[in-house]
C-alpha positions as CSV (number, residue, x, y, z in Angstrom):
1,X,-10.5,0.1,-14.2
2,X,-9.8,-3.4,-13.3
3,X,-5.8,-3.1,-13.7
4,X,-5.9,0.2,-11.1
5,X,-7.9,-2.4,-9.0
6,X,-5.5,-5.0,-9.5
7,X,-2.2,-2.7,-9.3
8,X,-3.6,-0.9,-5.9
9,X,-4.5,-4.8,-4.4
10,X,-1.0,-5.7,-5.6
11,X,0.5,-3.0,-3.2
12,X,-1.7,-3.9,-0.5
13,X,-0.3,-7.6,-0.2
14,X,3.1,-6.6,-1.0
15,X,3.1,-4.2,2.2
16,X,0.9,-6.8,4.1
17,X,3.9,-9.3,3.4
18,X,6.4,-6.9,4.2
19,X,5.3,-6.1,7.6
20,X,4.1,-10.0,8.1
21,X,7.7,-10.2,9.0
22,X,7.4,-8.2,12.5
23,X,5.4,-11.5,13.1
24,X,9.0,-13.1,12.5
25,X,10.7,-10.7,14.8
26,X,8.0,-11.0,17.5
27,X,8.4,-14.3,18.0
28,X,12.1,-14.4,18.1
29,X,12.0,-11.0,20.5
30,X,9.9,-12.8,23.1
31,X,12.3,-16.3,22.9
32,X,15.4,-14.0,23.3
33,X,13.3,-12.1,26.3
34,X,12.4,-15.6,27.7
35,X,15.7,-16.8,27.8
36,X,17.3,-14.4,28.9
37,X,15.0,-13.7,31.7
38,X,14.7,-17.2,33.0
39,X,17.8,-18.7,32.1
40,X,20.5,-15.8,32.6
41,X,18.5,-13.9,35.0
42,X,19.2,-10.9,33.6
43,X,16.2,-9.3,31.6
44,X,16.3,-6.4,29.8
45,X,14.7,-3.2,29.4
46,X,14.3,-3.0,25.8
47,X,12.8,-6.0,24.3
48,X,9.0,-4.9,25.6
49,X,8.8,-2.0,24.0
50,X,10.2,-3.2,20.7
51,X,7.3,-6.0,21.3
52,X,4.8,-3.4,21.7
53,X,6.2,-1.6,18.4
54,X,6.2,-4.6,16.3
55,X,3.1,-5.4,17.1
56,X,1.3,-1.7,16.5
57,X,3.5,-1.8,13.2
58,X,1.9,-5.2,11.8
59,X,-1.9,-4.1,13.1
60,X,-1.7,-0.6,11.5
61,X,0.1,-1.9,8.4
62,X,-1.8,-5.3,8.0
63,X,-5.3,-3.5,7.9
64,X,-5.2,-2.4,4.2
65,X,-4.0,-6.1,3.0
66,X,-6.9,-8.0,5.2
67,X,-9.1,-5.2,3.2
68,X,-7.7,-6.0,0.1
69,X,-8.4,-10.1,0.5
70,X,-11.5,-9.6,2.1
71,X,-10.9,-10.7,5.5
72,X,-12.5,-8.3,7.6
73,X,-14.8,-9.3,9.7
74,X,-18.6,-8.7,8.0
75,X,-21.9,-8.9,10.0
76,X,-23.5,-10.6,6.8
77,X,-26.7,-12.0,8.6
78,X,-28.9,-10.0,5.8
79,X,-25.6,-9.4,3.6
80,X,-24.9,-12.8,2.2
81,X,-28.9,-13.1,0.9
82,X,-28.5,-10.4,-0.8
83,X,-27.2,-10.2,-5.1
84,X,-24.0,-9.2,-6.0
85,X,-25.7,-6.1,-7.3
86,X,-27.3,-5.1,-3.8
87,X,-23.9,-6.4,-1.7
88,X,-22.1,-3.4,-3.5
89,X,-24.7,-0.9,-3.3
90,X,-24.8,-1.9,0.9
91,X,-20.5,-2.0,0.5
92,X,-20.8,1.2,-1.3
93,X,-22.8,3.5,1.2
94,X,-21.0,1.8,4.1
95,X,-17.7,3.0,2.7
96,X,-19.0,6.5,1.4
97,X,-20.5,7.1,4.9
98,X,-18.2,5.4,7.8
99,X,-15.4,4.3,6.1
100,X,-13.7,7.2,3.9
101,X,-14.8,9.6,7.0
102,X,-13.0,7.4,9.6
103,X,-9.6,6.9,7.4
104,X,-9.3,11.0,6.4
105,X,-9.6,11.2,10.2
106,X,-6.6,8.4,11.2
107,X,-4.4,10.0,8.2
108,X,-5.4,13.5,9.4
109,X,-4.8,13.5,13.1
110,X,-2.1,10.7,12.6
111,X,-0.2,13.0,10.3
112,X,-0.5,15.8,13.4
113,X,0.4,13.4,16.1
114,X,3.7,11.8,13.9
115,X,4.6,15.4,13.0
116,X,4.7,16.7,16.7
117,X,6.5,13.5,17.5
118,X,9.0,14.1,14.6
119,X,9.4,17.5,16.0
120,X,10.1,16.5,19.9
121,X,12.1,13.5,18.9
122,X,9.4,11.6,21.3
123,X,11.1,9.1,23.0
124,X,8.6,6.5,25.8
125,X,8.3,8.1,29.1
126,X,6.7,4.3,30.0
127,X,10.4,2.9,29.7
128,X,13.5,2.7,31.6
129,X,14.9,2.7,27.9
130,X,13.5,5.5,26.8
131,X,13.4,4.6,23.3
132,X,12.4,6.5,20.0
133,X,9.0,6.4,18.9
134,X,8.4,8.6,16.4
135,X,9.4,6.4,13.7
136,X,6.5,4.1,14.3
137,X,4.0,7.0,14.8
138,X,5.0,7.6,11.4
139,X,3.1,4.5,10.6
140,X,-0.2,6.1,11.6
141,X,-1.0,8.7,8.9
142,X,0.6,6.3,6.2
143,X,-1.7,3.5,7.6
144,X,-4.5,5.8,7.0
145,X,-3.5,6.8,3.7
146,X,-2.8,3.0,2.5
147,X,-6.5,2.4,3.9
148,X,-8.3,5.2,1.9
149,X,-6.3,3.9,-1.3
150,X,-7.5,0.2,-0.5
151,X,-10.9,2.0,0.0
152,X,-10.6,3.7,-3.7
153,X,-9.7,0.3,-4.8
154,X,-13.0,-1.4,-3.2
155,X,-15.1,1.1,-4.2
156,X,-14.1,0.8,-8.1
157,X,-14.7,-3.0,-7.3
158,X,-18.4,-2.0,-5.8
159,X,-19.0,-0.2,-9.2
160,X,-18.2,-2.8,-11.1
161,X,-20.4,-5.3,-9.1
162,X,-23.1,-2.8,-9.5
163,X,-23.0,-2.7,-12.9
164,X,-22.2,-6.5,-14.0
165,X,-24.2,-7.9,-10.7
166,X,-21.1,-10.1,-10.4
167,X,-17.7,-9.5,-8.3
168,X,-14.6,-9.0,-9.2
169,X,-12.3,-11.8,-8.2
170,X,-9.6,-10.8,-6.2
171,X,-5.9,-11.8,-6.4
172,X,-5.3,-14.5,-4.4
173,X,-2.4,-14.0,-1.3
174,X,-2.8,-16.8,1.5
175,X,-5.4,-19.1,1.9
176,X,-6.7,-20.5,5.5
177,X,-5.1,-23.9,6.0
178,X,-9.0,-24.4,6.8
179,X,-10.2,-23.8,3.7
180,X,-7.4,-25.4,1.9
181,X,-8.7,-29.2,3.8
182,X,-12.1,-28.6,3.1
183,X,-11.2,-28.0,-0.5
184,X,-9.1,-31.3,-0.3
185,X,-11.7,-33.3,1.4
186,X,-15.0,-32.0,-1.0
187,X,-13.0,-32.3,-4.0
188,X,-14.3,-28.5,-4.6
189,X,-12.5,-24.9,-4.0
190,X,-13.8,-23.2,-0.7
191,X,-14.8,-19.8,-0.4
């Protein structure tokens, strides 16, 4: 059980890296947008909407690795009192009940829309370009289907908490330059 875990958290962070990179091509879309704007005087029609894309692109396809390092964002007023044992039962029924429901639905539906849009050729009728977007609402259902294996994944790791009253540790991707200093400063490894 713990190597599916493992091999399924592996995929997540290898696709979380691989789209990390739209951060990359972000960056250098809006200097090239900037410049070309300010300096030239001559902006274009284009680099907005490929903005826009690379930006849905890393949310969508980010979501599954922040799930797989455990970097959403948790209410844990009550959570963090709480044993390992009872943490994955709470994890658990959350998942079971909000979480599995609400990723069928985003594969589901995003499977219809990126099919239709597949079908039309879609292009965006909000730009003088016009450019193709049904690559990128091709990103939708397989978001949703990346998040329901992450949720698999988490759920196997829920068991296992359950049963041992200790979590798994997961593998370890990037660390918060935060954390890093106060690890450096107390001499221990931060959370």
């Amino acid at each position: 059980m713990i190597s599916v875990i493992h091999a399924i958290e592996q995929l997540s962070i290898w696709i979380g890296r691989t789209f990390g990179w739209c951060i990359l091509i972000l960056t250098l879309s809006v200097a090239y947008e900037v410049f070309v704007r300010y300096v030239l005087n001559a902006p274009t029609v284009w680099v907005f909407d490929m903005m826009v894309q690379m930006y849905g692109a890393l949310f969508v396809m980010a979501g599954p690795y922040a799930l797989a390092q455990d970097f959403h964002v948790r209410a844990d007023v009550i959570y963090r009192f709480l044993t390992p044992r009872g943490q994955a039962r709470v994890d658990l029924a959350l998942y079971i009940l909000f979480f599995f429901p609400g990723m069928a639905a985003l594969f589901w539906f995003g499977w219809e829309i990126a099919m239709d849009s597949w079908r039309y050729k879609e292009v965006s009728w909000n730009s003088p370009a016009r450019i193709q977007i049904y690559f990128f609402k091709t990103l939708i259902p397989m978001a949703g289907a990346l998040f329901i294996v992450q949720g698999v994944a988490e759920c196997m790791r829920c068991y296992l908490a359950i049963k041992t009253n200790k979590w798994l540790p997961r593998l370890e991707d990037a660390r918060e330059t935060e954390d890093l200093l106060i690890g450096q400063a107390t001499g221990f490894e931060a959370e």
